[in-house]
Each structure stands twice: as C-alpha cells, then as structure tokens.
C-alpha positions in Angstrom: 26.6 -13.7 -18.6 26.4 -14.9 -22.1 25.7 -11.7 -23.9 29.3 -9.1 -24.3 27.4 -6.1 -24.0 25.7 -6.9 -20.7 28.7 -8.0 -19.2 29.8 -4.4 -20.0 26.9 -3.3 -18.1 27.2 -5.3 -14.8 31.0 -4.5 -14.8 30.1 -1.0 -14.4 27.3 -1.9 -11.7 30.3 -3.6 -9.8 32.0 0.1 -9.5 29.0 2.4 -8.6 26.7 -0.2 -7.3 27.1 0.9 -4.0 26.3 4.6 -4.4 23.6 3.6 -7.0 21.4 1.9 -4.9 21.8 4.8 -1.5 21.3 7.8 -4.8 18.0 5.2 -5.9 16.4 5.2 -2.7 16.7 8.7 -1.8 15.6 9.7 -5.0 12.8 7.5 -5.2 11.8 9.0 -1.6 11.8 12.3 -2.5 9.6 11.4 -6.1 6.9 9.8 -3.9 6.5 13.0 -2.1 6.4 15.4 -4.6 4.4 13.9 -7.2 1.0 13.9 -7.2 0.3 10.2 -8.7 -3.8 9.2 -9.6 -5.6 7.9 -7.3 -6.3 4.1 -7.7 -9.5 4.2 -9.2 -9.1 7.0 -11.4 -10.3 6.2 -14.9 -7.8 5.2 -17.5 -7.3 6.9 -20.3 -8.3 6.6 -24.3 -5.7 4.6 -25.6 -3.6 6.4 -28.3 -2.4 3.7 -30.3 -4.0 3.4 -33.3 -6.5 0.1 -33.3 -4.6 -1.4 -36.2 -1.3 -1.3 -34.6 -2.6 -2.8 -31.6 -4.8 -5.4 -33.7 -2.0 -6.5 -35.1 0.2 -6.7 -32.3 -2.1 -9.1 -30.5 -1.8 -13.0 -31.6 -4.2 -15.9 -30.7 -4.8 -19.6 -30.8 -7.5 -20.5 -32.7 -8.8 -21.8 -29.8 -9.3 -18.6 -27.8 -12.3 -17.3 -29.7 -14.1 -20.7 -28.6 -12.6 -22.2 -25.3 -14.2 -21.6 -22.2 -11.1 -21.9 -20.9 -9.2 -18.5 -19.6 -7.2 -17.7 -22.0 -3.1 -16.9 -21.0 -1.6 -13.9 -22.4 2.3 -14.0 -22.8 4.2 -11.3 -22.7 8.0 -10.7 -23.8 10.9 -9.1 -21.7 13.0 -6.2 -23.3 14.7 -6.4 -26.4 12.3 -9.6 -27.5 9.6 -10.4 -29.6 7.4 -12.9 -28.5 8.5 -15.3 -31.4 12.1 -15.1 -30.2 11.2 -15.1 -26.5 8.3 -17.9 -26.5 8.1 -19.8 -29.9 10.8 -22.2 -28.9 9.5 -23.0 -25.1 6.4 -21.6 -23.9 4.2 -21.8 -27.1 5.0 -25.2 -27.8 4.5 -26.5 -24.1 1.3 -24.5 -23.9 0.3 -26.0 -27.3 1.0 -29.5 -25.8 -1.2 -29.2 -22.8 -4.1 -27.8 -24.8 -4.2 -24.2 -23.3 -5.7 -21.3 -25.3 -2.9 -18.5 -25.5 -2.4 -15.3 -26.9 0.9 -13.2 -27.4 1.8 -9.4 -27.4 4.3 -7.9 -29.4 5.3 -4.4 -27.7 6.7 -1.9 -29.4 10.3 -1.9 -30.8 11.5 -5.3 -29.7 10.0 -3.6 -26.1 13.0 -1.2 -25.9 11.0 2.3 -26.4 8.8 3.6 -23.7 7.0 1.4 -21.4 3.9 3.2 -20.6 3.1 3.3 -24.4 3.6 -0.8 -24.4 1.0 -0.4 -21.8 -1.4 0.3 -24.0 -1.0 -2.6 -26.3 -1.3 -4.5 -22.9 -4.3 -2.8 -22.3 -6.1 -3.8 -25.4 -4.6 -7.1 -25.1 -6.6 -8.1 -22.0 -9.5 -6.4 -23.1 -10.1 -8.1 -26.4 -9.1 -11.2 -25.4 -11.8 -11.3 -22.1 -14.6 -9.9 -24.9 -15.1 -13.7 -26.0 -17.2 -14.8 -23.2 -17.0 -18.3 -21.7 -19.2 -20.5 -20.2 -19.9 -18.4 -17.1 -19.9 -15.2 -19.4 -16.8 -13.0 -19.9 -13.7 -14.2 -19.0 -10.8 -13.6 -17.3 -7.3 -13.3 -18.6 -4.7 -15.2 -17.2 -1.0 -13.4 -17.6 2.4 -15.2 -18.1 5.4 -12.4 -18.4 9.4 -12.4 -18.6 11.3 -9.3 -17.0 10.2 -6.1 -19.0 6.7 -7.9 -19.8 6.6 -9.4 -16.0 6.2 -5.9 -15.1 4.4 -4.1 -17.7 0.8 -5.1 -16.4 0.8 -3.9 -13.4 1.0 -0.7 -15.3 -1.5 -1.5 -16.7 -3.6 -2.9 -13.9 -2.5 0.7 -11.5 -3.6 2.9 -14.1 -6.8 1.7 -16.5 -8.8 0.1 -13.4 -10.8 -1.1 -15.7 -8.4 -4.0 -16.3 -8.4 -5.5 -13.0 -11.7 -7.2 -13.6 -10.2 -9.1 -16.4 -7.4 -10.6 -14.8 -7.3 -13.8 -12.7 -3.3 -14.5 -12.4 -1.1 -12.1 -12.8 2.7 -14.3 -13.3 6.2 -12.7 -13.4 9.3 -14.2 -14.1 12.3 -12.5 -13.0 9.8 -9.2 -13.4 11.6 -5.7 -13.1 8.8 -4.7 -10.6 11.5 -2.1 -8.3 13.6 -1.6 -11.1 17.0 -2.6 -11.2 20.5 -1.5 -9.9 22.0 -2.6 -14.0 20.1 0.1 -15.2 21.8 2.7 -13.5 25.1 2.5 -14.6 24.0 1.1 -18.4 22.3 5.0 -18.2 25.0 6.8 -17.3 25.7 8.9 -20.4 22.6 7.5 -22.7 20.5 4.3 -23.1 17.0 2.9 -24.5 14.0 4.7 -23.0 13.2 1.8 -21.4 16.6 1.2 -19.7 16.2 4.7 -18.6 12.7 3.4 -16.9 13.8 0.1 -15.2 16.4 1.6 -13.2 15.3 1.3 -9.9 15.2 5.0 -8.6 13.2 5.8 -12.3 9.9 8.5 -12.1 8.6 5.2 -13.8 9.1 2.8 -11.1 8.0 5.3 -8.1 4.6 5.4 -10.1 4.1 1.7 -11.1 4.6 1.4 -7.4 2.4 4.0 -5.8 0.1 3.5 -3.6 -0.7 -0.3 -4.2 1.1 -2.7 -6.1 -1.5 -5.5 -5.8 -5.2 -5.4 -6.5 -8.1 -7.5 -5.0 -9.4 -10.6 -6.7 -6.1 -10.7 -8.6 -3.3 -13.6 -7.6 0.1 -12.9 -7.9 3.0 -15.1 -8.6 6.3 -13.7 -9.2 9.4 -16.6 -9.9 12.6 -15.0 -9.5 16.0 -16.6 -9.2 18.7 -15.5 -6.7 21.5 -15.9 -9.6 19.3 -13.1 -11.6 22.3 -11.0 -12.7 20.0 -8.4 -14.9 17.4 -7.8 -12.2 19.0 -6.8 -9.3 19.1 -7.3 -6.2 16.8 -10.1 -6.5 18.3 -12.7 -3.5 15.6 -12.8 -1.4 11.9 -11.4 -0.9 12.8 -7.9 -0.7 14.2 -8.2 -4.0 13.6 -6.3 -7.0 10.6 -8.9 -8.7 8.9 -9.8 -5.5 5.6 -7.5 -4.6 3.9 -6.6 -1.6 1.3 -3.7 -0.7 -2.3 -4.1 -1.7 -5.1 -6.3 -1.6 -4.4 -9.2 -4.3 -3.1 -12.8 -2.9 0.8 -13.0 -3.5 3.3 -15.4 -3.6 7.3 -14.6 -4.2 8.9 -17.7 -4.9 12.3 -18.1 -5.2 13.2 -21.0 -7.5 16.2 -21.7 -5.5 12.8 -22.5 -2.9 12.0 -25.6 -4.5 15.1 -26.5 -5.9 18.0 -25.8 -3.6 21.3 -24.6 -5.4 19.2 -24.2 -8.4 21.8 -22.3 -11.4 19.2 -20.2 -13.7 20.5 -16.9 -14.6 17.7 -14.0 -16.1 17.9 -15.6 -19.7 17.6 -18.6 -18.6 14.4 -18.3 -16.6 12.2 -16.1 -19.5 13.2 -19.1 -22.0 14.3 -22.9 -20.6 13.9 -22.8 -17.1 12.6 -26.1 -16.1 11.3 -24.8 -12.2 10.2 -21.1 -13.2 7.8 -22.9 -15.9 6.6 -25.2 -13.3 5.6 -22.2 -11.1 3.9 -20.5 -13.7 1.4 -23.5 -15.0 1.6 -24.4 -11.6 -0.4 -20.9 -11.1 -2.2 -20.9 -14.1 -3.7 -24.2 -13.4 -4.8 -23.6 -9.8 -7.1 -21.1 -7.6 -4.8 -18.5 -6.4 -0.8 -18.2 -6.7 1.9 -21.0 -7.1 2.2 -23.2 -4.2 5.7 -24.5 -4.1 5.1 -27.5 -2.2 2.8 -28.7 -5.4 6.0 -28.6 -7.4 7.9 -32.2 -7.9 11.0 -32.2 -6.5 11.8 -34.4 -10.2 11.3 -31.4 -11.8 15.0 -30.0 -10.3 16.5 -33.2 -12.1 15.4 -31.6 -15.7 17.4 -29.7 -18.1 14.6 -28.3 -19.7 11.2 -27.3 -19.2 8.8 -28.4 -21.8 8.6 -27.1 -24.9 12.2 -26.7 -25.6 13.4 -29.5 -27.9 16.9 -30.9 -26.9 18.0 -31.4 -30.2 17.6 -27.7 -31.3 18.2 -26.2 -28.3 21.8 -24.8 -28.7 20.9 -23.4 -31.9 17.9 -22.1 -30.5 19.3 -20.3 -27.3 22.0 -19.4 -29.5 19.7 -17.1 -31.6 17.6 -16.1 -28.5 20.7 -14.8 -27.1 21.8 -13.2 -30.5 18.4 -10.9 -30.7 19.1 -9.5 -27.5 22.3 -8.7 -27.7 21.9 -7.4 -31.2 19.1 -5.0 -29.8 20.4 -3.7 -27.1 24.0 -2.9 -29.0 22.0 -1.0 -31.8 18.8 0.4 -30.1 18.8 4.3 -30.5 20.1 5.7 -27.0 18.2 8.7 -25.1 20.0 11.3 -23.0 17.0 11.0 -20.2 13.9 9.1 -19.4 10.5 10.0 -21.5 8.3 11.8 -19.0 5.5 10.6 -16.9 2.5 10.8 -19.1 -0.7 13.2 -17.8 -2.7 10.4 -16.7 -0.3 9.2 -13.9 -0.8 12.5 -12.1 -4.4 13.3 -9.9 -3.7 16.9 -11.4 -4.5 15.6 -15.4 -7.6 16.9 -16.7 -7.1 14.9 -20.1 
C-alpha cells in the first residue's frame, strides 16, 4: 500500500481481523432483526441540503443540456474530489470518446456522513435526467469508485423515486458490505464515514435491507482480488459484489478477464486499464458488462485511457497525496452518526 497511514490501518486489520469479521456478522444479524428499516417503496424524503450547495456541487459537460445521449454521472471514493479522483483519467477518456458527463462533489472530500452525500446524489440524478432526450426524459447512467460506488444505492433503497432515472448503475471496487479495514481504523475514533463502511455498521445493515438491486436497473460492479481497502473482496461473495433483488447483475472480477491481473483499490478508481474497460464496456451496452466483450489486448496496457504517460507519476503522486493528507487530518468521531428517521418504517417525518 502506497499511502503510510493506511498501511497503519491494515496492520491492525492483520491482528483483529479474525474476530472482526465473526463480531460483524453477528452484529449485523442482530441489527436486521431489530430495526425496523422502510419498506422499499416508501417515499423519500425532502432533501435538506440547501439547493445552492447541491447546485454547486453538481458539474456538467456542456453537452449534457443538449445530447440525447444518457448522460454518466461520476462519482468520487472517500477522501476525493472528483477533480483529484477523475480529472486525470476518467474525464479526459470520456471527453475523448464524446460522452456527456457530469460529476459530484460530496461533502468534505466524502469523509463526513454518507447518508447526507446521499442527497447531493439524489439531486444529482434528478437534475441531470430533467433535460429530456430524444425519447423524452432520460436516464442516468452511474460510474463510481469505492465510497461513491456505494453511495447510490443509498440512494436508489431509500428515495424510490430515483430508480426510474437510472439505467447502469457501475461500481468499482464499491464498499457495498462494508469492509473488515474499517473496523480496526475505528477502534478508538475515525471519520464518520469510516465509522459507516465498516462492514458490521447500522449503515451497511440498511443500505442492504431488503433488496440491494432494483428492476430495470443493470448492475456492474469491478472489483479486484488484490483490493487491500475493501475487504474481503476475492471472490463473488466479496464485499463490492451484489446480489438480492430484481435488477440484472454482473460481479466481475478483473482478475476474470485478465488472469494474475496486479491493481490494488487506488489503482482501479484512477488508472486501471481492465476496470475502465468494464465500466464503458457497461455504459455502452444494454444491460451489465460482459467480460467476454473485453480484448484480451487490453491486459497488455499500462494505462487505461485518459491517463497521460508522461504526467502520470506526478499525477498518481498527488492523487495519492490528497488521500493520505485527508484521511491523516480529517476530524475523528467517537461513534457512527445515527440512522436518520427516514430509514426506519416507524418515521412519520
């Protein structure tokens, strides 16, 4: 691991790992069975960021007002930006290939509480499906890293409204069960949301609950067996992969296309030459990524598109800098925020 601070992390994951992930499950057992989550189609509620914070948050292509095309709305992992996770790879590739895009800036470099960064996700997808397209309104198409791989399907379980404006719904390396890391970086105090990626979280339980998939939505989560941030992640039953529910999923492993493939969880939100393949390869087609579209050439690249060679050390060199700088400074929290009204069938907000 490049960054000092998260190897501080997963050394302490290599001491209590073991009775992290027994304490998780049990925990996460008896949270399903006590909480009273919403029921699936209970209406969302008013969002309660203020419209100019979540205006400005929200960054388009010229293009997006006037293509027909679906838009894609990228999304950046925790402790990014999108300009530091996506101006150097994704932006420019997606620029080259003449696809309208939007970005998402959540809330403190994504590090503060996740079901308020829901919101900005929220009005994301709404405003950007208002433009209407040649067959009227259109659908969203959504490209995430980690923390933002995850963060719609907040969205999607609890403002219902939003499923009808998403056609692909793409993770890379998503925290979608949380993560084993996250317990021991909380052990005394950490970022709120650290505290809600762990994998035996209140948070995760609910993102989970019920259905993780909805119809008329295909999903396509990338995930690399060397992910050493989202863990476990080695095979299907991994952290990132999803399952229950009615939209059509694919879990692709890029190892899948490209045996013996070496892309750590930095590497796949930023360079990754097969996770970016996946993704357009979804974006581009009916349903989720296929793997057997993906050239087998594409395991012979260093870099996926977008990320100029010349620049790159300097440029994965600051990458790596903002996260580590975040997540060393971030204000720490003694315990995880709590679930907000909404996610329970009691609220009457």
């Amino acid at each position: 691991m490049r960054d000092a601070s998260i190897r501080g992390w997963l050394r302490a994951v290599a001491v209590t790992g073991g009775v992290i992930v027994l304490t998780g499950v049990l925990l996460a057992m008896v949270g399903v069975a006590r909480a009273g989550y919403a029921p699936l189609n209970q209406p969302g509620p008013k969002l309660e960021v203020s419209g100019r914070l979540l205006r400005a948050a929200l960054r388009c292509t010229p293009e997006v007002a006037s293509d027909p095309r679906e838009p894609i709305l990228l999304i950046p992992g925790t402790t990014l930006t999108p300009e530091a996770n996506f101006s150097w790879n994704y932006e420019r590739a997606l620029t080259a290939l003449g696809l309208p895009y939007c970005t998402v800036e959540l809330p403190n470099h994504a590090m503060s509480d996740i079901q308020v960064a829901a919101e900005y996700v929220v009005y994301a997808l709404r405003r950007m499906s208002s433009f209407e397209g040649k067959n009227g309104a259109r659908k969203v198409q959504v490209i995430g890293y980690s923390q933002g791989g995850m963060v719609p399907r907040w969205a999607l379980r609890f403002w219902p409204d939003t499923r009808k404006l998403v056609d692909d719904d793409v993770g890379l390396d998503a925290s979608n069960h949380g993560t084993v890391t996250a317990e021991a970086a909380c052990l005394e105090a950490c970022a709120p949301a650290v505290w809600q990626q762990r994998d035996n979280s209140a948070f995760t339980a609910a993102l989970n609950s019920y259905a993780e998939t909805f119809p008329a939505i295909s999903y396509t989560e990338v995930y690399s067996q060397n992910d050493e941030i989202v863990v476990p992640n080695l095979n299907e039953q991994g952290s990132s992969s999803v399952h229950s529910g009615a939209g059509e999923i694919a879990n692709i492993a890029v190892q899948e296309v490209c045996p013996g493939h070496v892309a750590d969880h930095l590497a796949m939100g930023s360079y990754d030459p097969v996770g970016y393949a996946l993704a357009i390869d979804a974006v581009t087609h009916a349903g989720p990524a296929q793997a057997s579209r993906i050239a087998a050439t594409v395991c012979a690249e260093p870099f996926q598109p977008g990320v100029d060679p010349s620049t790159f050390a300097q440029d994965d060199a600051k990458y790596d800098q903002e996260i580590s700088e975040v997540f060393a400074t971030y204000p720490r929290s003694k315990s995880e925020p709590p679930l907000k009204c909404y996610v329970t069938a009691s609220c009457r907000g």
